[in-house]
C-alpha positions as CSV (number, residue, x, y, z in Angstrom):
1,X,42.1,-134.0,-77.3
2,X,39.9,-136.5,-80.0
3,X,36.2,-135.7,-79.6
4,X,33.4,-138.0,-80.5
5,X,31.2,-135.6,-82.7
6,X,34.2,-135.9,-85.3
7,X,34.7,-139.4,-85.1
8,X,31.2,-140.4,-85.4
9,X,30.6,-139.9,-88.9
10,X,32.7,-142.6,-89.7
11,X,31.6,-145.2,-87.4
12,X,27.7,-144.7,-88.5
13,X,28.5,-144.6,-91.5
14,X,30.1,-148.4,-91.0
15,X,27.0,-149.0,-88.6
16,X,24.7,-148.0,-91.8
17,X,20.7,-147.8,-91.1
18,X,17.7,-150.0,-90.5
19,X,18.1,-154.1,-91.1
20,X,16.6,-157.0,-90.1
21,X,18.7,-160.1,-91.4
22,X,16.8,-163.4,-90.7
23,X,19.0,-165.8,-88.3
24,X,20.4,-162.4,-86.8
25,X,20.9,-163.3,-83.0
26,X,20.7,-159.2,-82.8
27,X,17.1,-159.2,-84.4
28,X,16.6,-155.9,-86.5
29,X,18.8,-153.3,-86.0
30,X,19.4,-149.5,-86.6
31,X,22.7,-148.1,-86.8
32,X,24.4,-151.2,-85.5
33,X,22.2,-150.9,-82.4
34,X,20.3,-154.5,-82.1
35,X,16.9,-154.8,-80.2
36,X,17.4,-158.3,-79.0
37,X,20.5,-156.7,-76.9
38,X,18.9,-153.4,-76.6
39,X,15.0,-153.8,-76.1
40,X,14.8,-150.5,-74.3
41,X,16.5,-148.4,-76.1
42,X,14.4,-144.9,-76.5
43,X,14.7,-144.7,-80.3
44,X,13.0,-148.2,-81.3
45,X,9.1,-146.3,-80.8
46,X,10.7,-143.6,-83.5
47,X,11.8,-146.3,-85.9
48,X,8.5,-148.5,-85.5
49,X,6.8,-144.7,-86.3
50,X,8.7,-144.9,-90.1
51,X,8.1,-148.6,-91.5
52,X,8.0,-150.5,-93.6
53,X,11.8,-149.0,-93.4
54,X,13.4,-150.6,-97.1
55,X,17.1,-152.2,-96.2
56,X,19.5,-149.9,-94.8
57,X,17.4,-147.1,-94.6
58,X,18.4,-143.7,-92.7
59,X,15.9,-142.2,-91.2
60,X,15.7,-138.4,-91.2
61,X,14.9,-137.5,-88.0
62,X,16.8,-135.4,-85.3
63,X,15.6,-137.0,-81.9
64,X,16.5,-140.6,-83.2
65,X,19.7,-139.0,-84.5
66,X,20.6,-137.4,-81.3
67,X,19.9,-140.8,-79.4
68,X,21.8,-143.1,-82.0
69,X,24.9,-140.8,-80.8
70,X,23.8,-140.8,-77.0
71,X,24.1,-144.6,-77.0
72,X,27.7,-144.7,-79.2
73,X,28.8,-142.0,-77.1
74,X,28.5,-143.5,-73.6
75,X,28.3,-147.6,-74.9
76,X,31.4,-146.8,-77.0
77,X,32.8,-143.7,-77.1
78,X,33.3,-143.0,-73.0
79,X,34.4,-146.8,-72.2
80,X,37.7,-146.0,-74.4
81,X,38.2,-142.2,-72.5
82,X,38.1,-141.2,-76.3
83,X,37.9,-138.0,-75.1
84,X,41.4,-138.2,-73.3
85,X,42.8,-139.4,-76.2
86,X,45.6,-136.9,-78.0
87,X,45.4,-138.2,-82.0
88,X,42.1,-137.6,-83.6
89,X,43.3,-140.2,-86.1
90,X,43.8,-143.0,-83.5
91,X,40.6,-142.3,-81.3
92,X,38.7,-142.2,-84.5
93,X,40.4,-145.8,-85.7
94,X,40.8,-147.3,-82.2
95,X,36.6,-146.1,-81.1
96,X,35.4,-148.0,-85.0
97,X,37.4,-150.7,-84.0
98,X,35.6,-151.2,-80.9
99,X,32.6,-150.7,-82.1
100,X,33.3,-153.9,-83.9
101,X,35.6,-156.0,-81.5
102,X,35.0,-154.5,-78.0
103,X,37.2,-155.7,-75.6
104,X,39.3,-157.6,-78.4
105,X,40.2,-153.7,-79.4
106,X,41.2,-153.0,-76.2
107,X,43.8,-156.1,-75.9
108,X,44.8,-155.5,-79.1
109,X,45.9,-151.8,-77.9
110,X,47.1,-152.7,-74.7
111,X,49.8,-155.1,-76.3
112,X,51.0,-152.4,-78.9
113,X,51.4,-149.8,-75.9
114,X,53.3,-152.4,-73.6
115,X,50.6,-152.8,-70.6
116,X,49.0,-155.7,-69.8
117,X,46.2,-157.1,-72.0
118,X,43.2,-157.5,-69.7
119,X,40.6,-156.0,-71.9
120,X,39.6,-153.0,-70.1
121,X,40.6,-149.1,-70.6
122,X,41.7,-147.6,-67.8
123,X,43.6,-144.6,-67.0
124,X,46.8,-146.8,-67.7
125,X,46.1,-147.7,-71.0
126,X,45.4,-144.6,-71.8
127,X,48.4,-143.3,-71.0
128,X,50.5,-145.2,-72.2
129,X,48.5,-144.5,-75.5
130,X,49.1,-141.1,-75.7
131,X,53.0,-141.7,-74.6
132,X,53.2,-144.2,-77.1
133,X,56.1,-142.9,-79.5
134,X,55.9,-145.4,-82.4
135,X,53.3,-144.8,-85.1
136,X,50.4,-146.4,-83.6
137,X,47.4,-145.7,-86.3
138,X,49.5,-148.5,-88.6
139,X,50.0,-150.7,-85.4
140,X,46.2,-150.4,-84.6
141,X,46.0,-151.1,-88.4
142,X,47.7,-154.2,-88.7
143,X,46.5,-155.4,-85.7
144,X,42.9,-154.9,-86.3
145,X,44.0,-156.7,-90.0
146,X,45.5,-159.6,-87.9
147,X,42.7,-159.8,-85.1
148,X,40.2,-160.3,-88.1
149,X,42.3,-162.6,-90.5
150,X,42.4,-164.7,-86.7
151,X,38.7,-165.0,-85.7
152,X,37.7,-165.9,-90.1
153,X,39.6,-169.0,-89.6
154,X,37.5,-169.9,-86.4
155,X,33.8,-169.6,-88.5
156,X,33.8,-166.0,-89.3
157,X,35.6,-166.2,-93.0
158,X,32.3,-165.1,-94.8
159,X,32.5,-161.6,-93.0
160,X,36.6,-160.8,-93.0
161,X,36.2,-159.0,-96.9
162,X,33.6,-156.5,-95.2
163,X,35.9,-156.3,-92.2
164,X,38.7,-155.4,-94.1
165,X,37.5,-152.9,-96.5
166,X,36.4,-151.6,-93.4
167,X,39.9,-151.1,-91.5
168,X,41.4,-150.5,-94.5
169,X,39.3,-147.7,-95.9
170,X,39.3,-145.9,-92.5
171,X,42.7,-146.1,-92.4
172,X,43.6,-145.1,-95.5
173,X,41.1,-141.7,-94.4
174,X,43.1,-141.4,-91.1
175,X,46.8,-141.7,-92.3
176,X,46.1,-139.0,-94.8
């Protein structure tokens, strides 16, 4: 069975530290976590403690740590039963790529493992998931690579570079 603490390195790492890009619907974030969409989250008095914080900064403290992976872990983590999941490999590729497409992951799994797409992972999906006998890290691969290359034509183009080095290097870690 996948567990989270292994995966998590790799999706924080993605996530990076604090930002605040103006004409960012998410406001200023830390570790991918927005305050506009999470104004209560318990580690936003820890970060205010630390500025000025300088563009992508990590802050070394082991509270805010522990909460960054209390939020992934239950917003993220438990809403794809990661830790039902057999492969380390694809719970670590499919729980990044939900980090970054939610319930467009989801579908995107659900059509590789032949149940229906409705965007929520159930105990279904995940069983067909684990029964799944093809290779599904390269399915989740190229499907990720073809959800992406989809929503740049619709307004997105200036972000599918970053999107891709991000599937692709993940990949390239979990196929090895």
């Amino acid at each position: 069975m996948a567990e989270f603490l292994s995966a998590q390195p790799y999706v924080i790492k993605n996530e990076g530290g604090y930002c605040e890009v103006p004409g960012d619907k998410g406001g200023e974030t830390y570790s991918g976590i927005a305050h506009n969409y999470y104004p209560n989250w318990p580690g936003w008095p820890i970060i205010e403690g630390h500025k000025p914080l300088a563009y992508n900064e990590i802050i070394e403290d082991t509270e805010l740590t522990s909460l960054v992976n209390q939020f992934y872990k239950k917003q993220f983590w438990d809403t794809i039963l990661g830790d039902g999941i057999d492969s380390q490999a694809v719970a670590t590729y499919l729980y990044d790529f939900y980090v970054n497409a939610m319930h467009n992951a989801v579908k995107c799994t659900q059509r590789i493992v032949g149940v229906t797409p409705d965007g929520s992972f159930g105990s279904g999906t995940l069983a067909a998931l684990n029964a799944y006998k093809g290779d599904l890290l390269q399915e989740l691969h190229k499907a990720r690579c073809d959800y992406y290359t989809a929503i740049a034509q619709n307004g997105s183009a200036k972000f599918l570079t970053g999107w891709l080095n991000r599937a692709n290097d993940l990949y390239a870690k979990m196929a090895a």
